[in-house]
SEKOL-507369 format. One record per residue: x, y, z of N, C-alpha, C in turn; residue in three letters. Coordinates in steps of 0.2 Angstrom, whole numbers, plus 2048, in hexadecimal, padded with zeros to 3 digits. Last residue first. Example, Ala and Ser with C-alpha at 12.3 -4.5 7.8 and 13.67 -1.06 7.14 Angstrom:
% residues 2
8407F58238447FB824840800827SER8427E482783E7EA8278427F0827ALA
This chain:
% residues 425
B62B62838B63B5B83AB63B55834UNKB5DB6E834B64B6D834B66B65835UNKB50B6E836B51B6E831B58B6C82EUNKB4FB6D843B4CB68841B4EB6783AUNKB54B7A845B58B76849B58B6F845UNKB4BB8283FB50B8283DB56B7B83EUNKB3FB7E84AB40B7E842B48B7D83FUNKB45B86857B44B7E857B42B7B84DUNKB46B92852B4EB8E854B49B89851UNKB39B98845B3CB9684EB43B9284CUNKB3DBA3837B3AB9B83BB3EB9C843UNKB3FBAC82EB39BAD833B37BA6834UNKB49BA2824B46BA9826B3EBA982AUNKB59B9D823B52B9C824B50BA1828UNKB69B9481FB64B99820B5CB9981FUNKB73B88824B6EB8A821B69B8F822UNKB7BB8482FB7CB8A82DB77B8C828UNKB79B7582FB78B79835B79B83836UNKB83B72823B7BB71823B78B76829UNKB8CB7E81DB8BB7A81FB84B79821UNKB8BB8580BB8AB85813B89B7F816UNKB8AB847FEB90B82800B90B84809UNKB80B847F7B82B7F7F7B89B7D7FEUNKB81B957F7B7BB8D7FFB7DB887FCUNKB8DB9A7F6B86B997F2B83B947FAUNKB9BBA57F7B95BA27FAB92BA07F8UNKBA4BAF7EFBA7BA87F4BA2BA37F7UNKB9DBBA7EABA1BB37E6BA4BAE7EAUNKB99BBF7F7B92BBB7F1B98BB77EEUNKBA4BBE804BA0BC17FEB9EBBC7FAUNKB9DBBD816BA1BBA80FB9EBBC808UNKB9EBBF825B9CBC3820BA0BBF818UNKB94BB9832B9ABB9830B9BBB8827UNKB8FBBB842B8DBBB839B92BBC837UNKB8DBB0850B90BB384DB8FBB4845UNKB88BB1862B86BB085AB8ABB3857UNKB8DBB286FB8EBAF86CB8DBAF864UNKB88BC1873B8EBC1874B8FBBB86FUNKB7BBC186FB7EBC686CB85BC686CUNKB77BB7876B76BB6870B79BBB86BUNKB77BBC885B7BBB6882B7CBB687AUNKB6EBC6884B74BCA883B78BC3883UNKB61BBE884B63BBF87DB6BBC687CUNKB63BB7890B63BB3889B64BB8883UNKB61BC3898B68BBF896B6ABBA890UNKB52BC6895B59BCB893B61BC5890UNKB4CBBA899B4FBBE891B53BC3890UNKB4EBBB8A5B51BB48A1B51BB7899UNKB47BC78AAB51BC68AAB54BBF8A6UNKB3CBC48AAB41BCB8A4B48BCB8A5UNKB31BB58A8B3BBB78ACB3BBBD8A9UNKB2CBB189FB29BB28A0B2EBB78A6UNKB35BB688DB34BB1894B2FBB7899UNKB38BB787CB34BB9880B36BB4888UNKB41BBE86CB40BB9872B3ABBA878UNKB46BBE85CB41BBF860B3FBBB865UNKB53BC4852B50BBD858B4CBC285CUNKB5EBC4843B57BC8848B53BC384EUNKB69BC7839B64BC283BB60BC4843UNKB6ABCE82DB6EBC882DB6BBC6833UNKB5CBDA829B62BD882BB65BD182BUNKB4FBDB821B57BDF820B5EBDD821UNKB46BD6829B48BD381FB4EBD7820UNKB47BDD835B47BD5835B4ABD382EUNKB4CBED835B48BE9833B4CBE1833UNKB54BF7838B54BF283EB4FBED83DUNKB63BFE82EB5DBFA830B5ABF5837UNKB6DC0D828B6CC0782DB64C0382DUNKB71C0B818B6DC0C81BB6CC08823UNKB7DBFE814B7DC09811B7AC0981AUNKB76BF080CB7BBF480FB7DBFC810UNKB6BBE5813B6ABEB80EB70BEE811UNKB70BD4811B6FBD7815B6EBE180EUNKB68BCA803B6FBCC805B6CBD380BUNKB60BBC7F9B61BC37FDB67BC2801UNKB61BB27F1B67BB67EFB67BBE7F3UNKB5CBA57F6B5ABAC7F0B5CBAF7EEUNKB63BA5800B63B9E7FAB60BA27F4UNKB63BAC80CB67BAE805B67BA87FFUNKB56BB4813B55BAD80EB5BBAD80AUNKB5CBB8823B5BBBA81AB5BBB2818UNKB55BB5830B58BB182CB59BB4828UNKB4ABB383FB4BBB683AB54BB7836UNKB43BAD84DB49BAD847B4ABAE841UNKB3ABAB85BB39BAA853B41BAE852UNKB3BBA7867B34BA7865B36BA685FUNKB43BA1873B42BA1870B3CBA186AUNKB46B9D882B42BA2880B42BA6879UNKB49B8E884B42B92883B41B98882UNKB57B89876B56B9087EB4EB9087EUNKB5DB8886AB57B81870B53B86875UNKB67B8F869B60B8C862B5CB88864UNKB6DB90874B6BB95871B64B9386DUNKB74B82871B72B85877B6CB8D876UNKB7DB83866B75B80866B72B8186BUNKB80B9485EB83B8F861B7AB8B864UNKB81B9A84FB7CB99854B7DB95857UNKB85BA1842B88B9C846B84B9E84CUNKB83BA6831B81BA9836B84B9F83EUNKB8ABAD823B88BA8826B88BA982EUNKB85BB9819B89BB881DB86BB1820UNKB8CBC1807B89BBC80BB8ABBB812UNKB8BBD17FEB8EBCD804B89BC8808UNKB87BDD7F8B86BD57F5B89BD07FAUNKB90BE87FFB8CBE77FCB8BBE07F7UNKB96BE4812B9ABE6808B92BE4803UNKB8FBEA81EB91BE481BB90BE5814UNKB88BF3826B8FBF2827B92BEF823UNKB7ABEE827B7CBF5824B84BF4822UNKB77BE6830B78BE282AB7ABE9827UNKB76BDD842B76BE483DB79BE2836UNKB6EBD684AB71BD5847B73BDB841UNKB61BD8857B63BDB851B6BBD784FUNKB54BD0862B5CBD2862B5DBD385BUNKB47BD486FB4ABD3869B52BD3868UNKB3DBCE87CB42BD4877B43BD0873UNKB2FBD0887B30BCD881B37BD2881UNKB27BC6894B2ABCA895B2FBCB88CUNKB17BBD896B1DBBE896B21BC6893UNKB09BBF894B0ABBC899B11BBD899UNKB03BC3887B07BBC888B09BBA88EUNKAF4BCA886AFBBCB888AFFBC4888UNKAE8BCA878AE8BC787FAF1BC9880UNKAE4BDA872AE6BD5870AE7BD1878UNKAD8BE8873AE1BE5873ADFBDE872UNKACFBF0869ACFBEC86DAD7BE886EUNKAD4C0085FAD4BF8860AD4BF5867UNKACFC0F865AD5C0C866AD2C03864UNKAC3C1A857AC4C16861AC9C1285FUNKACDC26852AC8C20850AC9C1C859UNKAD6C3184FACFC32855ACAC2E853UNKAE1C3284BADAC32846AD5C33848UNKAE8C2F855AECC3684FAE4C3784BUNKAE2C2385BAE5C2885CAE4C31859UNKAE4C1A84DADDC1A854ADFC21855UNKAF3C1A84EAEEC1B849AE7C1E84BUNKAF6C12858AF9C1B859AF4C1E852UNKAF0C08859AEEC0C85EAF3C1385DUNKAF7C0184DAEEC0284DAEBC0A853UNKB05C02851B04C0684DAFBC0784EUNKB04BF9860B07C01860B03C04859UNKAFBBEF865AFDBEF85EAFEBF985FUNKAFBBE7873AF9BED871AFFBEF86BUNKAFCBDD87DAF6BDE878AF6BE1873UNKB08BDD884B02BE1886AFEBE1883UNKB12BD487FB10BD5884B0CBD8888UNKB0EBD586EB0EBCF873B0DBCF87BUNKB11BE486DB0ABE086BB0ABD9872UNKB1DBE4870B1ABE8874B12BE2873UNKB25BDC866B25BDB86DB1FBDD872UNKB20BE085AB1DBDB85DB1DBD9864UNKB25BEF85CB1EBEE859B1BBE985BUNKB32BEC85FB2DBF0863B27BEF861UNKB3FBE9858B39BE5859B35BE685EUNKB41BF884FB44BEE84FB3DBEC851UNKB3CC05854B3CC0084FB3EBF9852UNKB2CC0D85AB34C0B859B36C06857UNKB22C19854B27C14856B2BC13856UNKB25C2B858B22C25857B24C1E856UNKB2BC3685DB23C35860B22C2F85AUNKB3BC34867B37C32862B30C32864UNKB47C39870B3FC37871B3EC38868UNKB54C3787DB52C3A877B4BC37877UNKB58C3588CB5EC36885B5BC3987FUNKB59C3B89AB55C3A896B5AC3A88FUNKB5DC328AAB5EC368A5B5BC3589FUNKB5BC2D8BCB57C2C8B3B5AC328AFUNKB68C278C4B64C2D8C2B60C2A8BCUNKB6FC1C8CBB66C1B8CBB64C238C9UNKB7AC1E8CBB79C218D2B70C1F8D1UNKB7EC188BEB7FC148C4B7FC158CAUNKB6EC1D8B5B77C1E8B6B79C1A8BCUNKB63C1B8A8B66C188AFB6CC198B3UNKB5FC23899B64C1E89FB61C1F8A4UNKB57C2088DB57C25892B5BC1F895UNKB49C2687FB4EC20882B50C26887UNKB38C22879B3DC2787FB42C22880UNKB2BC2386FB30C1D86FB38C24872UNKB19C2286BB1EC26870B25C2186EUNKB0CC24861B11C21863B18C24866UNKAFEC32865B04C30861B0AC2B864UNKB01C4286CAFDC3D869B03C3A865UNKB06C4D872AFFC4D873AFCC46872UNKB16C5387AB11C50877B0CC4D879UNKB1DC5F883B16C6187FB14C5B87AUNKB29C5A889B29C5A881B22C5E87CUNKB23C5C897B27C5E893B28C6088DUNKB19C4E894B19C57895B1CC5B893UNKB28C45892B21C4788EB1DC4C88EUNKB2DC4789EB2FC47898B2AC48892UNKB24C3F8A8B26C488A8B28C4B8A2UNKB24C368A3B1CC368A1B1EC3E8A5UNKB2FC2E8A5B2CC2F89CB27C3489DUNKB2FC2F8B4B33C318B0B33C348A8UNKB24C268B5B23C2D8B7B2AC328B4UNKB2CC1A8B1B24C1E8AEB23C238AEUNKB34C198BAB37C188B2B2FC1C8AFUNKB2CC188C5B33C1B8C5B31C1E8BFUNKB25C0B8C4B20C118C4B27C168C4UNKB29BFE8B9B2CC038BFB2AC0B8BDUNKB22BEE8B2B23BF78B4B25BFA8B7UNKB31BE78ABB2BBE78B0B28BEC8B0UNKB3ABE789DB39BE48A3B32BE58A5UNKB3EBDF88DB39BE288EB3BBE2898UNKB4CBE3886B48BDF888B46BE088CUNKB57BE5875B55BE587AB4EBE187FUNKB64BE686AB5EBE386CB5CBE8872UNKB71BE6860B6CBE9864B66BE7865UNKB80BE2858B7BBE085AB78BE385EUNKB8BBEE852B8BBE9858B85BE8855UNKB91BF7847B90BF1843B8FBED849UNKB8BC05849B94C03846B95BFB847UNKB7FC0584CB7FC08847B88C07843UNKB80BFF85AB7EBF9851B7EC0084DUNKB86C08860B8AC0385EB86BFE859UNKB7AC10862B7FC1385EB84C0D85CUNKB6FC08867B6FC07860B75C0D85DUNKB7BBFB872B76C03872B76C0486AUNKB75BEA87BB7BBF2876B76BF6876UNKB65BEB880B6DBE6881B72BEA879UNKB5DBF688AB61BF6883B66BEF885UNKB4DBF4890B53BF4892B5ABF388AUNKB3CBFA88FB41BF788FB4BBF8890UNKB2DBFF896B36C02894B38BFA896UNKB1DBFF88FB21BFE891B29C00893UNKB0CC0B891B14C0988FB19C04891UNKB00C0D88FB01C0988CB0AC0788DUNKB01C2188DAFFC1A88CB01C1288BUNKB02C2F893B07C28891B02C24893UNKAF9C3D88BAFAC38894AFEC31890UNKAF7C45883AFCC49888AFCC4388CUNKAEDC4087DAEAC48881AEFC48886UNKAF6C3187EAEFC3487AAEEC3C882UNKB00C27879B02C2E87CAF9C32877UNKB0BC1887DB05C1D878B05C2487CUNKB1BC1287BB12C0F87DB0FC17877UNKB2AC0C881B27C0E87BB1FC0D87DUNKB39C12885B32C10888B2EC11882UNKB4AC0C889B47C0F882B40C0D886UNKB5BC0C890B56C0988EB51C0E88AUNKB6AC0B894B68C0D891B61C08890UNKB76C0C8A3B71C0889EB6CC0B89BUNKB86C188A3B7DC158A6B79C0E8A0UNKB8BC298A0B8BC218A1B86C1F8A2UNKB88C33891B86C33898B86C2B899UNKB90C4188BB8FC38889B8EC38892UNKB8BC53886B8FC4B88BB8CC4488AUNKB89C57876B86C5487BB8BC4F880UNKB87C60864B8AC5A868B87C5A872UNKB7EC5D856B7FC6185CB85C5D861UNKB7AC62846B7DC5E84DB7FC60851UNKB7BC6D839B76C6983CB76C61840UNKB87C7583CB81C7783FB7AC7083EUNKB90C6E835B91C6E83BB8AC71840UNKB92C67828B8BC6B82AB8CC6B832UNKB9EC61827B9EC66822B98C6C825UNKBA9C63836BA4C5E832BA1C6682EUNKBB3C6983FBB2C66838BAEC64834UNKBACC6884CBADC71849BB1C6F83FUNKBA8C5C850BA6C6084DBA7C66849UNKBB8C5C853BB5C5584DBAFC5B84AUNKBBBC6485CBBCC62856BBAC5F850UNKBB1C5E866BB1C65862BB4C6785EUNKBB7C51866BB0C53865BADC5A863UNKBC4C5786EBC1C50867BBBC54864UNKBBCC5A87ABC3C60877BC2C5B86FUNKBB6C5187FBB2C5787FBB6C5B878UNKBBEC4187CBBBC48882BB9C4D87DUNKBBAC37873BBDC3587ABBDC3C881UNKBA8C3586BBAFC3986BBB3C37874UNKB9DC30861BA0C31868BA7C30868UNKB92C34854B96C32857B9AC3385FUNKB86C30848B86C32850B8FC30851UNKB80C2D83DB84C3183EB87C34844UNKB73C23842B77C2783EB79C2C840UNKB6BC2184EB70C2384DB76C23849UNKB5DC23849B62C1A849B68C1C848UNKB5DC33844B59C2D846B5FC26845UNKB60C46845B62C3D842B5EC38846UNKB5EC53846B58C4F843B59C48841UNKB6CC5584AB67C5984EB60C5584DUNKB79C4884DB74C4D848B70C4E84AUNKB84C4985AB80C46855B7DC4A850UNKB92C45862B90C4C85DB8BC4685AUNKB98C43875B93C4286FB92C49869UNKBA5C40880BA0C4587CB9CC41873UNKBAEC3F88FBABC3C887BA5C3F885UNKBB0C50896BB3C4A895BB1C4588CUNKBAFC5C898BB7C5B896BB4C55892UNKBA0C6A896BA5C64899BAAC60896UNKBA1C7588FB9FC75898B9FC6E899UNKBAEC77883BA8C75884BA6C7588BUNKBB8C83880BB5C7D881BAFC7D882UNKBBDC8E871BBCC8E877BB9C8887AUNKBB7C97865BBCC93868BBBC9386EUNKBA9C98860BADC9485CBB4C9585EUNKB9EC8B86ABA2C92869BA7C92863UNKB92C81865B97C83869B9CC89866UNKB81C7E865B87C8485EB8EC86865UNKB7CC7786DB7AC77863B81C79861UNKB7FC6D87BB82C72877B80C7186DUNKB7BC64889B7CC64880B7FC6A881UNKB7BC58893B7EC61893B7EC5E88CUNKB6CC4D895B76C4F894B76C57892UNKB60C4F8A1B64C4D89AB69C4E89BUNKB52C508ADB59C508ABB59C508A4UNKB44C5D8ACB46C568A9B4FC558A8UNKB43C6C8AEB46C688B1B47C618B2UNKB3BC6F8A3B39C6E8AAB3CC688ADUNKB47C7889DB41C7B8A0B3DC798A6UNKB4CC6D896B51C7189CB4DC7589FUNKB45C6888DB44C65893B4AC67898UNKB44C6D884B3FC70888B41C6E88FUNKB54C6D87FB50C74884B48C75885UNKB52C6187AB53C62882B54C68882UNKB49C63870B47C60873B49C61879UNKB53C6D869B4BC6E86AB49C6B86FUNKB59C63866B5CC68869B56C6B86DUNKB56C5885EB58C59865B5AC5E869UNKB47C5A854B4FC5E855B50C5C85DUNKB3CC52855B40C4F84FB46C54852UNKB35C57862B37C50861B3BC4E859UNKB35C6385FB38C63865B38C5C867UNKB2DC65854B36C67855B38C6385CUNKB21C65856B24C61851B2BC5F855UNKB1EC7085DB1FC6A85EB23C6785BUNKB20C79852B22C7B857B24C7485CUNKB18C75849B1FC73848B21C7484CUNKB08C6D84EB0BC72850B14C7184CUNKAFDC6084CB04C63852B08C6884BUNKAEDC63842AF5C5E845AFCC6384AUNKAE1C65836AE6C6883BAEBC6283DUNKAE7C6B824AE5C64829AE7C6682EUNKAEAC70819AE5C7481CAE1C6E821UNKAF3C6F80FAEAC6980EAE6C6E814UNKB00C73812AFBC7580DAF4C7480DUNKAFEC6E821AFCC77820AFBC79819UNKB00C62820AF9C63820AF7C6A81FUNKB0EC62818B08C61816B03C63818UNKB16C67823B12C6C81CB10C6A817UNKB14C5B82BB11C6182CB10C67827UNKB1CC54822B13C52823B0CC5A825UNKB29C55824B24C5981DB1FC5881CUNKB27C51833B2BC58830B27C5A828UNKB29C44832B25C48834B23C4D836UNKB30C3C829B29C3D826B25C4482CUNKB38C35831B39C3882CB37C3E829UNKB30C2E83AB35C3483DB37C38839UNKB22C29834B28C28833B2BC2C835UNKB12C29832B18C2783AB1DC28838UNKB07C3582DB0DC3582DB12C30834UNKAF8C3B829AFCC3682CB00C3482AUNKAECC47828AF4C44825AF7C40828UNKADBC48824ADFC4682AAE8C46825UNKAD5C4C81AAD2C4F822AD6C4E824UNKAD4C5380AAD5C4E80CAD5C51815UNKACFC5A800AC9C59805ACCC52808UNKAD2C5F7F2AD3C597F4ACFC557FAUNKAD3C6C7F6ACEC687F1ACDC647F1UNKAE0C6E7F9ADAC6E7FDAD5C6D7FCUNKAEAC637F1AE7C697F1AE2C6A7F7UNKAF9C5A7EAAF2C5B7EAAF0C627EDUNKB04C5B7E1B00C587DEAFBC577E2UNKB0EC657E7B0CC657E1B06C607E0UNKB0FC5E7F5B0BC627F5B0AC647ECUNKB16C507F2B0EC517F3B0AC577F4UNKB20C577EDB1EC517E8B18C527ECUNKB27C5D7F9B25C607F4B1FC5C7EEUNKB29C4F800B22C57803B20C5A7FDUNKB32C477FAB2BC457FBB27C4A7FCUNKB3DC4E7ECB3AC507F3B34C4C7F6UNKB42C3D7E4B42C477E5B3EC477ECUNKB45C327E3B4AC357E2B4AC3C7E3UNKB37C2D7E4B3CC2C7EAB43C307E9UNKB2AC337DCB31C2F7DDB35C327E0UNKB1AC2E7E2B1FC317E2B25C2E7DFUNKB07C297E0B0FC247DFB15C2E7DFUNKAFAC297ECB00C2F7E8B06C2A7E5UNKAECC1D7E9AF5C1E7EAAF8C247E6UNKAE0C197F2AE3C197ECAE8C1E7EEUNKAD7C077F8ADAC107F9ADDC117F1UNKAD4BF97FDAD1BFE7F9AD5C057FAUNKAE0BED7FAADCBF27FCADABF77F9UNKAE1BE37F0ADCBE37F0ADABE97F8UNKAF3BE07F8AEEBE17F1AE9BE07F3UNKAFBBEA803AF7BE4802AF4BE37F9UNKB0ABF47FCB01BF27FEAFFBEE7FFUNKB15BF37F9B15BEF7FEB0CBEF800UNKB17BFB7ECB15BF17ECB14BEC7F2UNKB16C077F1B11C057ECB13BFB7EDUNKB24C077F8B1DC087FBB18C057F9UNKB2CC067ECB2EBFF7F0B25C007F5UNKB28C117E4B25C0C7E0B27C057E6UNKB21C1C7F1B24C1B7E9B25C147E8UNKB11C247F7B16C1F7F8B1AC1E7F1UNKB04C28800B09C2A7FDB0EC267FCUNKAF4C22800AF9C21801AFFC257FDUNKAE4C26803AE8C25800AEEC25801UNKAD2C20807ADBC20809AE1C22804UNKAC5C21811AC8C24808ACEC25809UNKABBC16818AC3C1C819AC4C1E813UNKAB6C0A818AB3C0F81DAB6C1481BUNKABEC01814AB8C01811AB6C06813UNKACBC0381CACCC05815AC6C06811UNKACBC0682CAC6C02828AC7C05822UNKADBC06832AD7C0B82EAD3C0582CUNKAE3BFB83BAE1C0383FADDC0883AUNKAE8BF2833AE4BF1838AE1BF783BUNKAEABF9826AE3BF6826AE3BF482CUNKAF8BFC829AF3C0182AAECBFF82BUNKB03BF482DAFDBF182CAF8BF782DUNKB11BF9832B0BBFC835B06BF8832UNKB1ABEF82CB1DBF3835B16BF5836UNKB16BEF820B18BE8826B16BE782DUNKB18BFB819B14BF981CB11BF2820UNKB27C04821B26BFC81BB1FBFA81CUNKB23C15820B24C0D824B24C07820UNKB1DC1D817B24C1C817B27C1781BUNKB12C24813B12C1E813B1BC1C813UNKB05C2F817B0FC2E814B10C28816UNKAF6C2F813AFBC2C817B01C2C813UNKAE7C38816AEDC39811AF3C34813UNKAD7C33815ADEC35819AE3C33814UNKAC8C3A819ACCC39813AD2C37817UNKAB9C30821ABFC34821AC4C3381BUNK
């Protein structure tokens, strides 16, 4: 098979070679020059290089053709999944529909399927009147209709604010606003092959990724199954007409026990889902949505760990460009069993958190914890401890070098506590 792959995931995140035989496959990669270096070496395939400064869609469709005899487009990036599409219409690849498309990248699209069949959500509104209120008073949300990692999202004190705020913004038509709906917030991530949920688990949020986008820490962690929460995802998903492909649905809990649905990604999701998930079910998300979208038989899963897994973020976006930080770990925490791994910016190299862009990569941020128990309530709490306790604390490049950290503040990267601990001593 030819396939054409937009290559926009850090290839870390997806390991293509586990899910494509590159010896078997005619590969080629689209990618600009940070893409091109993240290749393995010595794989076989060959590479559209782009520059990142101009359009990616336009850039591939000038430069290839139906000629080309390329079969498949793969495209995971939320990004990406929109100018994939007029990709394959130039190449003349089949794949899902815009119509589809939409109605997992536009929110709006999305819950007017789902006022159809009757899957809860929050009262939205695209294009509110242009005087007059809104159909409800109270805390109110204005997002962007195509935004991701909630950029740009904001939450407003009532209804009357927020239609303000919105009726200013320069591109007012592309955001929508929406009632803020109370409740705990979780995310279900698995597969979705011929329309059937695969594979899923739902997790539980510790903060919400609209607060690490304004600088809290976000995690979350894994629970049990609850045929409930299932049948809930797996209504939502008809609804939505998706076919194929990684799934990732967040969605409340109110304190009467309603399920409310908040929004839907058809692929994955980020921070630390890919391991979490793998760990506890075997099951490596990107090889199996790959299998999938390709119509290759699905990898053999991996053995499950037997335990319940999350993760916790440290957000690094928010912090002054070159900015050092030093990180405070109480020791009770750096001993805790459910500690798997620790992730550290190497700053004795002079790396520094990425600032602008939000991130939920592990290299990105000031510091990222990977936990597991066999208990879902000992790691939830372990790691909503860790987000109350742990501290990062932002000091500029001219005030900072490693010489000058205390020993037990020494940074390190992708090591357990019990390393670090050994290393601080």
């Amino acid at each position: 098979m030819k396939i054409l792959v937009m290559n926009q995931v850090p290839y870390r995140k997806i390991q293509y070679h586990l899910g494509i035989d590159h010896e078997q496959h005619d590969v080629t990669y689209v990618c600009g020059p940070i893409g091109d270096a993240q290749l393995p070496a010595g794989l076989r395939c060959e590479r559209l290089l782009i520059d990142p400064a101009l359009d990616l869609t336009e850039q591939v469709i000038a430069r290839t053709s139906r000629a080309d005899g390329f079969e498949r487009v793969l495209a995971l990036s939320e990004s990406g999944i929109l100018g994939a599409w007029r990709i394959r219409e130039h190449l003349g690849v089949p794949g899902p529909s815009l119509e589809q498309l939409e109605k997992v990248r536009d929110k709006v699209a999305m819950k007017q399927a789902l006022v159809d069949a009757g899957v809860r959500h929050p009262r939205f509104v695209a294009a509110p009147p242009a005087c007059g209120p809104l159909p409800w008073t109270g805390k109110t949300v204005v997002k962007p209709r195509r935004g991701a990692s909630s950029e740009g999202v904001s939450i407003h004190p009532t209804a009357r604010e927020a239609l303000a705020f919105h009726r200013a913004l320069p591109d007012p038509g592309e955001y929508q606003l929406e009632e803020y709906v109370e409740g705990e917030l979780f995310h279900a991530d698995g597969l979705v092959s011929d329309g059937t949920v695969l594979d899923l688990v739902v997790s539980r949020y510790i903060g919400k990724p609209v607060d690490f986008a304004h600088g809290a820490p976000v995690g979350s962690s894994q629970l049990p199954a609850d045929e409930r929460q299932h049948a809930f995802v797996a209504r939502a998903v008809a609804a939505l007409g998706i076919e194929e492909g990684c799934l990732h649905l967040e969605f409340f809990e109110t304190a009467e026990g309603e399920l409310v649905f908040l929004e839907v990604a058809n692929r994955l999701g980020g921070g630390g889902i890919v391991d979490s998930h793998l760990r506890h079910t075997g099951i490596h998300l990107p090889s199996h949505e790959i299998a999938i979208r390709l119509g290759f038989e699905r990898p053999a899963p991996a053995e499950p760990s037997g335990r319940h897994h999350g993760f916790l973020i440290f957000p690094g976006h928010q912090l002054a460009p070159g900015a050092r930080t030093v990180v405070s770990i109480p020791d009770h925490l750096r001993e805790h069993p459910c500690v798997d791994r620790l992730h550290l910016l190497e700053q004795s190299e002079g790396a520094a958190p990425v600032p602008g862009a939000i991130s939920y990569q592990e290299w990105e941020v000031p510091v990222f914890i990977e936990a597991s128990h066999p208990d879902p309530a000992v790691v939830a709490g372990f790691l909503t401890e860790c987000a109350r306790a742990i501290t990062v604390t932002e000091l500029p490049a001219s005030e900072l070098t490693t010489a000058e950290l205390p020993a037990a503040e020494l940074p390190a990267t992708e090591m357990p506590f019990a390393v670090l601990e050994g290393a601080a001593a």
